[in-house]
C-alpha positions as CSV (number, residue, x, y, z in Angstrom):
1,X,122.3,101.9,100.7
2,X,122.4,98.6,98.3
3,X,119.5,97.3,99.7
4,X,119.5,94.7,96.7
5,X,122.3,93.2,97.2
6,X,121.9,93.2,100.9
7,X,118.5,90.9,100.1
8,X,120.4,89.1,97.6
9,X,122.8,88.1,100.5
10,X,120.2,87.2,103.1
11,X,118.7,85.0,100.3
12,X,121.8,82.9,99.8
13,X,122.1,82.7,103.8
14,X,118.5,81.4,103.8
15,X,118.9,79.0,101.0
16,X,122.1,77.6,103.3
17,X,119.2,77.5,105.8
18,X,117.3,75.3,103.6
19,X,119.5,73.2,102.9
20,X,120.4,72.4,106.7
21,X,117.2,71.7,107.5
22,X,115.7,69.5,104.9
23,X,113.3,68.0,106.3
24,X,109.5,68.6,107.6
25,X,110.7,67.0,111.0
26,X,113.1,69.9,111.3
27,X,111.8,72.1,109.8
28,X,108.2,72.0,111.7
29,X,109.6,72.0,115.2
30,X,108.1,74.4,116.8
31,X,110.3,77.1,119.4
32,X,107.6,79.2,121.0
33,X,105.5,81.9,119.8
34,X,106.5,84.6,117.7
35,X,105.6,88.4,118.7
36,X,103.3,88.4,115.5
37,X,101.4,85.5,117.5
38,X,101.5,82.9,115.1
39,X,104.0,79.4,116.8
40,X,107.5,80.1,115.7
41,X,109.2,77.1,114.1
42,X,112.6,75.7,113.7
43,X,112.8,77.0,109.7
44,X,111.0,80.6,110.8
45,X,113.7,81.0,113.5
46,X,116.6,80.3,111.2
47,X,115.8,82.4,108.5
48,X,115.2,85.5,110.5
49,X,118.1,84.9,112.2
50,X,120.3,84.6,109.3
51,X,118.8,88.0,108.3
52,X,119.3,89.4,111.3
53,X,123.4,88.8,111.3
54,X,123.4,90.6,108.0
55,X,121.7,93.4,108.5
56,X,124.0,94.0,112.0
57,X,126.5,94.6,109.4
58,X,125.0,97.9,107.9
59,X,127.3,101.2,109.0
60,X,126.2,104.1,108.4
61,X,122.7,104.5,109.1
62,X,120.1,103.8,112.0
63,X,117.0,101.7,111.4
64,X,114.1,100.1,113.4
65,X,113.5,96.2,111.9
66,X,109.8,94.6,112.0
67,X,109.9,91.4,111.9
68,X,107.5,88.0,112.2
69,X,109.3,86.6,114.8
70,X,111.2,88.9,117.1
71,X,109.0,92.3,116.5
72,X,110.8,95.2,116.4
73,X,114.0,95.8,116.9
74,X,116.3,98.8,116.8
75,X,119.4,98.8,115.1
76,X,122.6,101.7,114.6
77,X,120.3,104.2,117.0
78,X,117.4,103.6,114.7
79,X,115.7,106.4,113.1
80,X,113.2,107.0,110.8
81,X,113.9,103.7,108.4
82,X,111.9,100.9,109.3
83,X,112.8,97.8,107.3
84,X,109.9,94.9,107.4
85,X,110.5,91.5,106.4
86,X,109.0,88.3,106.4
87,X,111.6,85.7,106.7
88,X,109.3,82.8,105.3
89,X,106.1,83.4,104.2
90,X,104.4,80.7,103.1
91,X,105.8,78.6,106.4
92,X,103.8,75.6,106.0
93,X,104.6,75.3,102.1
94,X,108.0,75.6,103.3
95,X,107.8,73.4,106.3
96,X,106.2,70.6,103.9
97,X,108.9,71.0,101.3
98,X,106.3,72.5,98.5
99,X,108.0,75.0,96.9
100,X,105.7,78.0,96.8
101,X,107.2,80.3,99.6
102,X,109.5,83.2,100.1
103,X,111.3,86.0,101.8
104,X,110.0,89.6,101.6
105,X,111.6,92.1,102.6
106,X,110.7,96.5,102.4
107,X,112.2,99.8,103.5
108,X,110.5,102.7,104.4
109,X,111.4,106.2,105.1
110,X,108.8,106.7,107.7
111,X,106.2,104.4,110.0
112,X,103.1,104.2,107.1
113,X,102.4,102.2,104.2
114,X,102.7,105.0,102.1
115,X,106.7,105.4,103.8
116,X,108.1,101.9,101.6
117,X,110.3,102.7,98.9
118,X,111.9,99.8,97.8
119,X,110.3,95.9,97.7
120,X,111.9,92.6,96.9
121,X,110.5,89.0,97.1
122,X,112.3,86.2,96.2
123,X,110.5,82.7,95.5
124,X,112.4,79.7,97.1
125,X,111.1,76.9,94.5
126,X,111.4,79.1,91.3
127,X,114.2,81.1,92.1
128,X,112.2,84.6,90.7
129,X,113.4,87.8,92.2
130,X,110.8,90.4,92.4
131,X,112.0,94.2,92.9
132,X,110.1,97.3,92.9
133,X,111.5,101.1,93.9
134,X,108.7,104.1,94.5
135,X,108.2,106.1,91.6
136,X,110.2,104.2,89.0
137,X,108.6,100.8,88.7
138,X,108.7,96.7,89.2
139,X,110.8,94.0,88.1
140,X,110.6,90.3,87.9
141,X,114.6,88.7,87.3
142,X,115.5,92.7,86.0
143,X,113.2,92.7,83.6
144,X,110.5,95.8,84.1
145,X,106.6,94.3,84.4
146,X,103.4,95.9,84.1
147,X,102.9,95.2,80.3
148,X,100.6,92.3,80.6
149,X,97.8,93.3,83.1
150,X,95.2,91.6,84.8
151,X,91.9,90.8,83.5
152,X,89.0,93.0,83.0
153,X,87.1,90.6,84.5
154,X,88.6,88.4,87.7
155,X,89.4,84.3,85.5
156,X,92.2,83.8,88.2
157,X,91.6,85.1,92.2
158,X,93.6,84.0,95.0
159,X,92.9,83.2,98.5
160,X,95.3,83.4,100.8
161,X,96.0,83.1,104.6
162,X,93.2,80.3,104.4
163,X,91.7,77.5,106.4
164,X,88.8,75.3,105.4
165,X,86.7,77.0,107.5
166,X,87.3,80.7,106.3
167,X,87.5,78.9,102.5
168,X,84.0,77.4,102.9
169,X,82.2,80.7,104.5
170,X,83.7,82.8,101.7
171,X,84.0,81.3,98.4
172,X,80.2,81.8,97.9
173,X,80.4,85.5,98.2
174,X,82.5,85.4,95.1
175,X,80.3,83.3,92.7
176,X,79.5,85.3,89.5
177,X,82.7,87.8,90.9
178,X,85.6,85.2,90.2
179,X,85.4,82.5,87.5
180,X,88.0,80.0,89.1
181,X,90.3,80.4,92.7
182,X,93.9,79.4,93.6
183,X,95.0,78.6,96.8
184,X,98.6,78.9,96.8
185,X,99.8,79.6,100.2
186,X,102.1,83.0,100.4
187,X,100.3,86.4,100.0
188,X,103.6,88.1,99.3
189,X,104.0,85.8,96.2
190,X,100.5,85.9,94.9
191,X,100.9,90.1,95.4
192,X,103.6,89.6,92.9
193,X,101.7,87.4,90.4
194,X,99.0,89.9,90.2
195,X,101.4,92.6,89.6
196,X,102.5,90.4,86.6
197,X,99.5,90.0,85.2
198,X,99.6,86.1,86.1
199,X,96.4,86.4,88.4
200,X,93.7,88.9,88.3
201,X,92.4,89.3,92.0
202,X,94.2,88.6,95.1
203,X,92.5,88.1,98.8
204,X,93.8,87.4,102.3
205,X,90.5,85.8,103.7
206,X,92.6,86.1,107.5
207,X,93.3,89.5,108.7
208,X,97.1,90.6,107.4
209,X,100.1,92.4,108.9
210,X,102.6,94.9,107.5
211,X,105.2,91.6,107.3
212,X,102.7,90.6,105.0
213,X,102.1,92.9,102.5
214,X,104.6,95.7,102.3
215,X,107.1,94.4,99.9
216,X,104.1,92.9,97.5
217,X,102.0,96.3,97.5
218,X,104.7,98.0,96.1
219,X,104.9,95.6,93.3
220,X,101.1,96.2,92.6
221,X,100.9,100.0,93.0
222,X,104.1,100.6,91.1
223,X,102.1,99.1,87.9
224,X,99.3,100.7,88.6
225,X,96.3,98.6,90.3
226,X,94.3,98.8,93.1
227,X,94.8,97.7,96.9
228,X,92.9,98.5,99.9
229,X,91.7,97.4,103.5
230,X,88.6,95.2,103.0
231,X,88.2,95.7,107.0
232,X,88.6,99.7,106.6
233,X,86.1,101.0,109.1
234,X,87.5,98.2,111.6
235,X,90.8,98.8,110.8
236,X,90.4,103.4,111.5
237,X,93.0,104.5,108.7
238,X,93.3,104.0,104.6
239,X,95.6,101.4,103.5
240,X,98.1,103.7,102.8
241,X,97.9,105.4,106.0
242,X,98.6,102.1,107.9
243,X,100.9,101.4,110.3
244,X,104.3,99.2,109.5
245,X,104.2,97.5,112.7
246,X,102.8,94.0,113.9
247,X,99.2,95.1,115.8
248,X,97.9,96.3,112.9
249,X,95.6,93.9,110.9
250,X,93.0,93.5,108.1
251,X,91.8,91.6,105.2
252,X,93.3,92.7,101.9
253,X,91.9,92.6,98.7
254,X,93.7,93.6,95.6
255,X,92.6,93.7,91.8
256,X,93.7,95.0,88.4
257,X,91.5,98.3,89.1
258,X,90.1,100.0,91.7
259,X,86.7,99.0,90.5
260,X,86.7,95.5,91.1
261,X,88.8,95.8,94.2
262,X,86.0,97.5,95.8
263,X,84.1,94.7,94.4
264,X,86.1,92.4,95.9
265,X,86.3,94.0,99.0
266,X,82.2,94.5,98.7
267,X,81.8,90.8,98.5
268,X,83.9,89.6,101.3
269,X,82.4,91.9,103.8
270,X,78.7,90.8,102.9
């Protein structure tokens, strides 16, 4: 199945999107409440739904979608291939026209973590395509990544999924950890910066879902660093062991080895 082109084609329908709705008033309005629980806006809505009507266009094989806003939904007879997307994350960056969002979007072969086999996030304000396939690597715009990796030591973590509240509790914990923080505002994106070697430590300070994470973890274990539950014992199963649906939740914390993950993860839970 050309599951990169199929992205690439959602992409251009979400851009269309965009463009349609260019402002925070219509962007923002708010529809109802998605099944992942979090207020489903006019921009959320119409990106999901623009990836909805392509993928009712794939013959030839049955598939169960997970998605922020509707949940799951089966498609073709479904099956064993559960495709998980994230039409916008980073919704208030795109609500507010700051352009640090995307779409993520992941296939798996079975209902775990460990299932994905193919990855793609695309960045609305830079236009960067990230791609990564099981066993054969990443890519950022085609080109292979993994070559510049992160710091030995964390210079560059980022929190995301973040209020002031959760900011202010947990910053402290990682004095003398992390030298500096960014606060960006999409955990799929900052998933793919680590993998790049453009941040050294990557957080999600509010618990996260499979929309979440499943494209970006492929990105970060294809080249080789570390990812896990920060909430393990809460959470009952390894990271890679985790459910791709929308119940299951925890903190993330990911780093350039499995060292200071732990670390990481160490710090936010004390």
């Amino acid at each position: 199945m050309p599951w990169l082109e199929i992205c690439r084609e959602i992409v251009a329908d979400i851009y269309g999107e965009l463009e349609r709705l260019p402002t925070r008033h219509e962007r923002e309005t708010v529809l109802g409440q998605g099944q992942g629980g979090d207020e489903t806006t006019q921009i959320d809505a119409a990106a999901e739904q623009a990836a909805v009507r392509r993928l009712e266009q794939i013959d030839g094989i049955g598939f169960t979608l997970v998605s922020e806003e509707l949940g799951e939904r089966v498609f073709n007879g479904g099956g064993p291939t559960r495709i998980v997307i994230d039409p916008i994350d980073g919704s208030i960056n795109a609500k507010r026209g700051i352009p640090f969002f995307s779409f993520s979007f992941a296939v798996a072969e079975g209902d775990t973590m460990a299932d994905v086999f193919f990855g793609y996030v695309v960045d609305f304000g830079s236009g960067e395509e990230w791609t990564a396939r099981r066993g054969e690597g990443a890519w950022l715009n085609g080109e292979p990544i993994g070559a510049v990796r992160p710091k030995d030591e964390i210079e560059l973590l980022a929190f995301e999924a973040t209020e002031t509240a959760r900011i202010a509790e947990r910053a402290p914990s990682v004095v003398g950890l992390a030298k500096r923080l960014r606060i960006m505002g999409s955990l799929a994106l900052s998933l793919c910066h680590l993998a790049d070697g453009r941040l050294d430590a990557v957080c999600s300070l509010k618990p996260a879902r499979s929309v979440d994470v499943a494209a970006g973890q492929l990105l970060v274990r294809e080249v080789g660093l570390a990812i896990e539950f920060v909430d393990a014992e809460s959470a009952g199963v390894s990271f890679l062991g985790s459910p791709l649906d929308l119940e299951s939740r925890s903190r993330i914390a990911a780093a350039g080895t499995e060292e200071l993950c732990r670390a990481l993860s160490g710090r936010l839970r004390s």
